[in-house]
C-alpha positions as CSV (number, residue, x, y, z in Angstrom):
1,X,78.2,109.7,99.2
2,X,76.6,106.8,100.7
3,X,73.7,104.7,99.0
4,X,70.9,106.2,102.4
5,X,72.1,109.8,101.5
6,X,71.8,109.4,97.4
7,X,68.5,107.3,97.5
8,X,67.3,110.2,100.0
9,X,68.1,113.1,97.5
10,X,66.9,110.9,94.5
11,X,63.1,109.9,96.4
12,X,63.1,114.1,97.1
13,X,63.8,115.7,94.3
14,X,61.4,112.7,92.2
15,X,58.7,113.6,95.0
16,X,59.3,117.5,94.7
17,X,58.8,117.5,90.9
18,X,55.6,115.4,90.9
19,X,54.4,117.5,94.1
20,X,55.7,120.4,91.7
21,X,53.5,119.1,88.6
22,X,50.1,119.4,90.2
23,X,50.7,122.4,92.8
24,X,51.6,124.3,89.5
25,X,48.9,124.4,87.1
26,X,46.7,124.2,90.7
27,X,48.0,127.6,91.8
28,X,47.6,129.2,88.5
29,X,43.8,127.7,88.4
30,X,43.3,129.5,91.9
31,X,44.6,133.0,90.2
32,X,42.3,132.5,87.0
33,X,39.2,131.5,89.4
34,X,40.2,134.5,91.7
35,X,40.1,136.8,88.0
36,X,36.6,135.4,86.8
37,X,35.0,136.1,90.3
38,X,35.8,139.4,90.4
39,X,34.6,140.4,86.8
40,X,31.2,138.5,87.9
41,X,31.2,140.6,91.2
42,X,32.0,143.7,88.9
43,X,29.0,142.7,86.7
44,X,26.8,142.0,89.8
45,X,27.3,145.7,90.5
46,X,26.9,147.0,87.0
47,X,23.5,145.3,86.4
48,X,21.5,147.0,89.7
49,X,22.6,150.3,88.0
50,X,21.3,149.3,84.4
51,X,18.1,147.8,85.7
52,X,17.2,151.5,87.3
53,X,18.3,152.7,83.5
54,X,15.9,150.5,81.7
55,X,12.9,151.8,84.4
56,X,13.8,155.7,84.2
57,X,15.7,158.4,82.5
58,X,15.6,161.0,85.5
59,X,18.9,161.8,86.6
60,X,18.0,162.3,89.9
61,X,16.8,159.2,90.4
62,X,19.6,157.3,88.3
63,X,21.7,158.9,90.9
64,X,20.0,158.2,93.8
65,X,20.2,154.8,92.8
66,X,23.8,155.0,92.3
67,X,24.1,155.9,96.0
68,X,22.4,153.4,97.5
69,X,25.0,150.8,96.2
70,X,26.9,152.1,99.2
71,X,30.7,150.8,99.2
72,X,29.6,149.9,95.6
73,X,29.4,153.7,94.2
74,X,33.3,154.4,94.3
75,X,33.5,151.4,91.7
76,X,30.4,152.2,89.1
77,X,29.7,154.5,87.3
78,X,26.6,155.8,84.6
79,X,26.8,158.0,81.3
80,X,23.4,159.0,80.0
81,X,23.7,161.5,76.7
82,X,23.0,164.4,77.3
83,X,23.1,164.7,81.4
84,X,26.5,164.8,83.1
85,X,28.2,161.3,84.5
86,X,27.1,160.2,87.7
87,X,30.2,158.3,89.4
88,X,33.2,158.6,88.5
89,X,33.5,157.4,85.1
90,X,36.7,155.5,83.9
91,X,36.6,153.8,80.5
92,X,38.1,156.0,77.1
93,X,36.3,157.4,74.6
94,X,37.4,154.1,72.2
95,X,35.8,152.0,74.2
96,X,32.4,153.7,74.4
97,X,32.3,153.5,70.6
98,X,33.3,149.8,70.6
99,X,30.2,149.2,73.1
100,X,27.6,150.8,71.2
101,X,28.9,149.2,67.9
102,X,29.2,145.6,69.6
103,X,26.0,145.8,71.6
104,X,27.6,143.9,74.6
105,X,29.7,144.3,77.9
106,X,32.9,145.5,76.5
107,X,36.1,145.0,78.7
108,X,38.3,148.0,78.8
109,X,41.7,149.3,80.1
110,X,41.4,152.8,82.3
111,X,43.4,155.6,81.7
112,X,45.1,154.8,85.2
113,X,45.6,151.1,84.1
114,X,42.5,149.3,86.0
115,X,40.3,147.2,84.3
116,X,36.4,148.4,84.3
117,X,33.3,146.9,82.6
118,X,30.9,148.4,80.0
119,X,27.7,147.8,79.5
120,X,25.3,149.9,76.8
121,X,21.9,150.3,77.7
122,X,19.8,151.1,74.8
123,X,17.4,154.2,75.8
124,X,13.8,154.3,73.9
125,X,14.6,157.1,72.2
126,X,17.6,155.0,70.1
127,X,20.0,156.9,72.0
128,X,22.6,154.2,74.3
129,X,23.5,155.2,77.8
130,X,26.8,153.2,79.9
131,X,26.8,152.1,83.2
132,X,30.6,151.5,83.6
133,X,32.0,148.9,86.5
134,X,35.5,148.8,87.8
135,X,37.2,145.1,88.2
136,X,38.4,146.4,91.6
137,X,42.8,144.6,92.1
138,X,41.9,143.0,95.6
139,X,39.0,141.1,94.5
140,X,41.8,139.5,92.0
141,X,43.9,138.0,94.4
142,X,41.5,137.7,96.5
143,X,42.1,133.9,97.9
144,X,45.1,133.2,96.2
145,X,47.8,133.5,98.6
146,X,45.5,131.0,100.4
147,X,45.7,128.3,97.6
148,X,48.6,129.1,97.5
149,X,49.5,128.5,100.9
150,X,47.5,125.3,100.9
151,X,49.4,124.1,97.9
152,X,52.6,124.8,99.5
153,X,51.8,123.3,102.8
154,X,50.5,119.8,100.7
155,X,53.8,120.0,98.0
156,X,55.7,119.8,101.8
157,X,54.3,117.8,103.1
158,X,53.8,115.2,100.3
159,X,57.4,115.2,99.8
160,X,58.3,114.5,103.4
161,X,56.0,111.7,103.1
162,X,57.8,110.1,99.8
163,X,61.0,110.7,101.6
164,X,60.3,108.8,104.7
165,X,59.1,106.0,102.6
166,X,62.1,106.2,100.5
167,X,64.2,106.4,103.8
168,X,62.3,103.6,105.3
169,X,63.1,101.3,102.7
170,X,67.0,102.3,102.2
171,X,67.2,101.6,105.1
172,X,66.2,98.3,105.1
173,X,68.1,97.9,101.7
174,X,71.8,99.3,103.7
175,X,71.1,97.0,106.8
176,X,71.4,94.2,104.5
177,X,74.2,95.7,102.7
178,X,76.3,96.5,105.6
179,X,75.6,92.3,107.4
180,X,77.2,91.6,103.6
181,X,79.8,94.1,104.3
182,X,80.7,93.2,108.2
183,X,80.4,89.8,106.7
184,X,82.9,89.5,104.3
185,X,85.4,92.1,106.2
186,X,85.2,88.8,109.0
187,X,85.9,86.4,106.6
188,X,88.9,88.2,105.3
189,X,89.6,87.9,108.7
190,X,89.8,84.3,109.0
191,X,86.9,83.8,110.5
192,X,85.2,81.6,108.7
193,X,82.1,80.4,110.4
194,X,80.6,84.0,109.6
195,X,77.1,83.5,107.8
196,X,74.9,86.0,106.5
197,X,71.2,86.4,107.0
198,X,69.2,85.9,104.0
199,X,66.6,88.7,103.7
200,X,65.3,92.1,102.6
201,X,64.9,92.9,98.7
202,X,65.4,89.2,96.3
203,X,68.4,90.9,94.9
204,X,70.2,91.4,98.5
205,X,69.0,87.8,98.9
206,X,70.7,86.5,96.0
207,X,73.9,87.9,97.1
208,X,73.5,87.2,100.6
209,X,73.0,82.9,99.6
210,X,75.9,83.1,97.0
211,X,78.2,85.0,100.2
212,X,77.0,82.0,101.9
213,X,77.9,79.7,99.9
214,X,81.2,81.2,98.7
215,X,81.9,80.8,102.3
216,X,81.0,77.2,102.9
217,X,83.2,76.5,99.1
218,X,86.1,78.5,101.2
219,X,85.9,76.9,104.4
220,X,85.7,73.3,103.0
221,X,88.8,73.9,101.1
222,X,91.1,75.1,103.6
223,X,89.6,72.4,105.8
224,X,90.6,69.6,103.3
225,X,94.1,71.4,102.6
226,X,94.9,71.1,106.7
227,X,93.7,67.5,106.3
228,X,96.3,66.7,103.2
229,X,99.1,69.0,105.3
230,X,98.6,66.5,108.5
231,X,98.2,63.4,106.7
232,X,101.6,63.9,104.5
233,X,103.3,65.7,107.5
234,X,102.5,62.3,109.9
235,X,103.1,60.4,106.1
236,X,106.4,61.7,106.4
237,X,107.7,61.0,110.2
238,X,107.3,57.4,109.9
239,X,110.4,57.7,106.8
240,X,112.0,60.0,109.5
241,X,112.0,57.6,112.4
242,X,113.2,54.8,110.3
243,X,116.0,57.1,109.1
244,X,116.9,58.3,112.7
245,X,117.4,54.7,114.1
246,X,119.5,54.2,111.0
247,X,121.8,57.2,111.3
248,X,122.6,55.8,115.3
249,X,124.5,53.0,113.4
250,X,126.4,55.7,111.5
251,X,129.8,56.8,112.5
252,X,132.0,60.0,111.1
253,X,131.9,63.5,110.1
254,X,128.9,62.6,107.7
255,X,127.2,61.2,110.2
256,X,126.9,64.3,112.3
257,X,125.6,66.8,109.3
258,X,123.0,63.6,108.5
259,X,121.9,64.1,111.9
260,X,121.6,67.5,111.9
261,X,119.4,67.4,108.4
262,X,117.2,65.4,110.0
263,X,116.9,66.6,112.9
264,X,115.8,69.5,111.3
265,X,113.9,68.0,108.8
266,X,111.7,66.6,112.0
267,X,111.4,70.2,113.2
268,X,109.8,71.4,110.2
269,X,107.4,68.9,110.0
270,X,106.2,69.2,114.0
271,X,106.0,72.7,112.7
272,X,103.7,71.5,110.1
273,X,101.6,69.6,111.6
274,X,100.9,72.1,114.7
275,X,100.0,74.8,112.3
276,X,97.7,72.1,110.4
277,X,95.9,71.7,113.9
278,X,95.5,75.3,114.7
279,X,94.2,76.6,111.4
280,X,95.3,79.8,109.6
281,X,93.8,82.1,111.8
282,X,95.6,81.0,115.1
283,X,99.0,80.9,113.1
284,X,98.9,84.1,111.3
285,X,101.6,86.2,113.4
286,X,100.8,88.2,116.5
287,X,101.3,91.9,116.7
288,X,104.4,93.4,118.5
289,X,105.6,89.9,118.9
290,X,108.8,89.7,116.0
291,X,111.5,88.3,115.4
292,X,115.1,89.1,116.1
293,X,116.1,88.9,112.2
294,X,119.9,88.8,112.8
295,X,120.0,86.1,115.3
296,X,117.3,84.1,113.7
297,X,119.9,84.2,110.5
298,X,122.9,83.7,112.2
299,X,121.6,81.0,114.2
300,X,120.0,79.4,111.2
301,X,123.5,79.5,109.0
302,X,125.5,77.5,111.2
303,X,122.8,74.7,109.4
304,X,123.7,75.3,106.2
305,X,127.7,75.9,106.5
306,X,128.1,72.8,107.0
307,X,126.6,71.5,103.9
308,X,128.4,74.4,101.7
309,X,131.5,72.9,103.2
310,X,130.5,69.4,102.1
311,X,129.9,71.3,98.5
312,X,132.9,73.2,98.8
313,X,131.3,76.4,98.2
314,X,132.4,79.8,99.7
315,X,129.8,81.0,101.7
316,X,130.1,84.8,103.3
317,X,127.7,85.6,105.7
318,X,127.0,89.6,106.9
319,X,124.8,90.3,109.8
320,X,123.9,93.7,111.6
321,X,125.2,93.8,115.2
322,X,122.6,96.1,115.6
323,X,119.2,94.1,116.3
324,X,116.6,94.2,113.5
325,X,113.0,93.1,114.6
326,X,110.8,91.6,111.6
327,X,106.6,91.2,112.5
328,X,106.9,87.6,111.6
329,X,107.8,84.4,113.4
330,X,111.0,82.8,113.9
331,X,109.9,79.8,111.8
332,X,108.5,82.0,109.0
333,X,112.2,84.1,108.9
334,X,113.9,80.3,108.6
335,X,111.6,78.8,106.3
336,X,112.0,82.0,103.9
337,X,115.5,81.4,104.7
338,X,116.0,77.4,103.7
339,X,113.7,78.7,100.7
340,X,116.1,80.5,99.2
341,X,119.3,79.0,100.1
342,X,117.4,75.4,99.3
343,X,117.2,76.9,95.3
344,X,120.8,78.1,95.5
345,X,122.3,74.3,96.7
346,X,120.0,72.9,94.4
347,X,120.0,74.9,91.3
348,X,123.8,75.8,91.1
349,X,126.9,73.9,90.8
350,X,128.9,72.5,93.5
351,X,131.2,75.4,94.1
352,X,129.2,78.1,93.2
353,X,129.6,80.9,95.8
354,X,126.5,82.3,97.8
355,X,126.5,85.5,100.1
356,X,123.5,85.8,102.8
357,X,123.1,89.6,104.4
358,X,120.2,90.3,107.2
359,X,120.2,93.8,108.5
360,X,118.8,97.0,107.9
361,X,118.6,97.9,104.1
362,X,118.3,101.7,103.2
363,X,116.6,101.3,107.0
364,X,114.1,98.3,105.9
365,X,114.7,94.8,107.7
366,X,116.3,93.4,105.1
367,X,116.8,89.6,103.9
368,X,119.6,89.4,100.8
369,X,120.9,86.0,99.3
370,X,122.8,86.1,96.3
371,X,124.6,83.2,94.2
372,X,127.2,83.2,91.6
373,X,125.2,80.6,89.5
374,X,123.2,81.4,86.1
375,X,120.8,83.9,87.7
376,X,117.2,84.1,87.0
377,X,116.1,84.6,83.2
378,X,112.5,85.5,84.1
379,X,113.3,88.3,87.1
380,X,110.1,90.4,86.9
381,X,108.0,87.6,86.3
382,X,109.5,85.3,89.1
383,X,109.3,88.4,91.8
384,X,105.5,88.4,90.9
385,X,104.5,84.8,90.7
386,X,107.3,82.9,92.8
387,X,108.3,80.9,89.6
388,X,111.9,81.3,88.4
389,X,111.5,79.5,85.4
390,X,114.0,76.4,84.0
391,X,113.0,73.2,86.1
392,X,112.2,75.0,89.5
393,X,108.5,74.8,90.6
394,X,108.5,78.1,92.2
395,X,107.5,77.1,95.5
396,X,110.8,78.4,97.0
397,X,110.3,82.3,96.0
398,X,106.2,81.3,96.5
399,X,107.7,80.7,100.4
400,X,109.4,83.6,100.9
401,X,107.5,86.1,98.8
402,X,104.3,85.3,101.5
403,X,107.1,85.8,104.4
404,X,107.6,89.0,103.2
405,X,103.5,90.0,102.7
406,X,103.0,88.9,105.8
407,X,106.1,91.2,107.2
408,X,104.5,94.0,104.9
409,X,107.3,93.9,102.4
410,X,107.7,91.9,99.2
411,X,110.3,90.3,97.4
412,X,112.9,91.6,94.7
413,X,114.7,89.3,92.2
414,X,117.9,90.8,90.8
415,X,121.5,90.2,88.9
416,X,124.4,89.7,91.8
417,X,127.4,91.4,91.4
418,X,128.5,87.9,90.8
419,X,126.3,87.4,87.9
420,X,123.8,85.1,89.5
421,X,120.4,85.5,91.1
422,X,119.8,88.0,93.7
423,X,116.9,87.9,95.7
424,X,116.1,90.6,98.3
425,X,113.6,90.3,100.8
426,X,112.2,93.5,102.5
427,X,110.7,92.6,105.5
428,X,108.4,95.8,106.6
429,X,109.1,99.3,106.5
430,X,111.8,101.6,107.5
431,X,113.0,101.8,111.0
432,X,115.5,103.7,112.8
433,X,119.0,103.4,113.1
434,X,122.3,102.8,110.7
435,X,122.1,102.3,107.1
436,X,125.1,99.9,106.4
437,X,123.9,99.1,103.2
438,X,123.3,100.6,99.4
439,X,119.8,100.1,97.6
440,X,121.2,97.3,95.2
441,X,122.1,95.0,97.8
442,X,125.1,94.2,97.0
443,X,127.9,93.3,99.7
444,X,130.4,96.6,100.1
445,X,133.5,94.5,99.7
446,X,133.1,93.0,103.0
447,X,133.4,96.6,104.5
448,X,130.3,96.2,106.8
449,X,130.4,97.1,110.7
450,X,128.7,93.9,111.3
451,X,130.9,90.8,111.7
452,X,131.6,88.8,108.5
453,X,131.5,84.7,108.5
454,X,133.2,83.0,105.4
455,X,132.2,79.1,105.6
């Protein structure tokens, strides 16, 4: 339920039970008024009759009286002792004694349930004569379903009234809401120039100026983190330059995989500094435009075979042959890449053996690097926060568990069959074709279709 639709129902049924409040006791005032004016009209009737009473006993002018009330004579009536009734004559015999007791108008209930009116007249001879008058059931209601009308007609249109006005200003109150809303779903975005207009209720304004603010705080930030990126990525290629020039002087096998580091090294940091002057918008990755996974690997390992041979580590190396497309770039694949394998060369002995595997896993695109070195104590908490504990910082597993969000995966940190770390990068969801490998990860005894490279 929205806010407009529950504000709506709140303002109606508020407005319907105030409305409700007065049209009630209003109504049944109307009813009670409609009541007392038709005893008074029943009275009105009675007294012409018992004026011509207190003037004359003859009958036959008491009745000729009685029908020149017209309409009037079907609802009166008059007992004199001793003469018979003139009218039609309603009230019991309880009542007649309850009259001449009491001395006043007595209200009575007929024998055919209608209310009549009687009043004793007391006749100089001490004897008491009745002049009865029926409460007739139109002149009861007579106006009611009027009022009532009326009162239906105001409680309606009262309460479309209160809802308009309650409409009117939710309204106004979800406009704001929803700049806040398109706001902040731009900004998560990365479109941070996005502002917010301050206005409508002080509440909405106070939101709306802390948004605002929040974003400015943001913005600033990321703009002094590109800043310290550039200024230690062009920090770093004068060291590089320097190092270059010196390496030309170098002859040898070593002097070719120095090269190559560097070289590589410069890459990264051109890298670097073009996404520092883009901004983290323009280098999040583009939709349908991936990365060949397998190549990206393969290409990529010829790097670092050369420095497991300089560590004399066995290094076995599985690729799919059937393409595997990742929605992240090339450099992203790499750096997540040189993350991993960076932690394995740095936190494992010289020797220690290392297996990398890029394919389809349980038919996810699948990044696997295992080691044979002490493993990762902390494996739940390193797969959550990139830190693997002992004198790592983390960053590496910080790299390549944001590959893999970015991909729509995450990362997994595991035991290798060896006994070391194994770190499993799924990189997006499950796509069509060959399974070659188990959930675990592990290498099938080298039994994969794909072509195996031992370094």
């Amino acid at each position: 339920m929205t806010l407009r639709t529950w504000q709506l129902r709140l303002s109606l049924g508020i407005a319907l039970l105030t409305t409700l409040a007065f049209a009630l006791p209003l109504g049944y005032a109307a009813r009670q008024q409609a009541a007392d004016r038709a005893q008074q009209r029943s009275e009105r009737r009675a007294a012409a009759l018992v004026t011509v009473l207190a003037a004359t006993r003859d009958p036959g002018a008491v009745r000729a009286a009685w029908r020149s009330t017209g309409e009037d004579a079907a609802s009166t009536c008059v007992r004199v002792p001793g003469d018979a009734d003139v009218g039609r004559c309603r009230a019991p015999g309880s009542a007649l004694g309850q009259a001449s007791r009491e001395g006043r108008t007595v209200r009575a209930r007929a024998v055919d349930g209608q209310d009549v009116l009687l009043l004793p007249v007391r006749l100089p001879d001490g004897r008491t004569a009745f002049v009865e008058s029926l409460v007739r059931e139109a002149e009861k209601t007579d106006g009611v379903a009027a009022a009532w009308t009326v009162l239906a007609g105001a409680v309606a249109a009262l309460t479309l009234i209160a809802a308009m006005g309650a409409d009117l200003i939710t309204r106004r109150l979800v406009r704001s809401a929803g700049e806040l809303v398109r706001a902040a779903s731009a900004v998560g975005q990365g479109e941070l120039g996005v502002r917010v207009p301050v206005g409508g209720p002080q509440e909405v304004r106070k939101v709306a100026a802390a948004f605002n603010t929040m974003t400015d705080r943001i913005a600033g930030l990321m703009q002094s983190e590109r800043e310290f990126a550039a200024d230690l990525s062009h920090r770093l290629r004068t060291p590089l330059t320097a190092l270059k020039l010196d390496l030309d002087t170098v002859e040898g096998p070593a002097a070719d995989r120095l090269r190559a580091a560097v070289t590589a090294l410069d890459q990264q940091v051109t890298h670097l500094i073009g996404l520092t002057r883009k901004g983290s918008a323009d280098a999040s990755p583009v939709p349908g435009q991936g990365t060949e996974l397998t190549t990206a690997v393969g290409t990529r390992m010829a790097f670092w075979a050369t420095l497991a041979r300089a560590q004399g580590r066995p290094c076995d190396v599985t690729v799919d042959s059937v393409p595997v497309t990742v929605d992240v770039g090339e450099e992203e694949v790499v750096a997540a890449l040189d993350a991993l394998l960076g932690n394995v060369f740095r936190h494992t002995p010289m020797g220690t053996r290392c297996e990398v595997y890029a394919g389809l896993l349980d038919g996810v695109p699948s990044l696997v690097v295992e080691d044979g070195g002490p493993g990762i104590p902390l494996q739940e908490a390193a797969s959550v926060r990139g830190h693997s504990g002992g004198a790592s910082s983390g960053l590496g597993l910080d790299i390549a568990a944001r590959v893999a969000a970015e991909a729509g995966g995450r990362l997994l940190v595991g035991t290798s069959r060896h006994g070391g770390a194994q770190l499993l990068l799924r990189l997006g969801g499950e796509q069509a074709g060959p399974r070659h490998r188990t959930a675990t990860g592990k290498v099938p005894g080298g039994a994969s279709p794909a072509g195996d490279a031992s370094f």
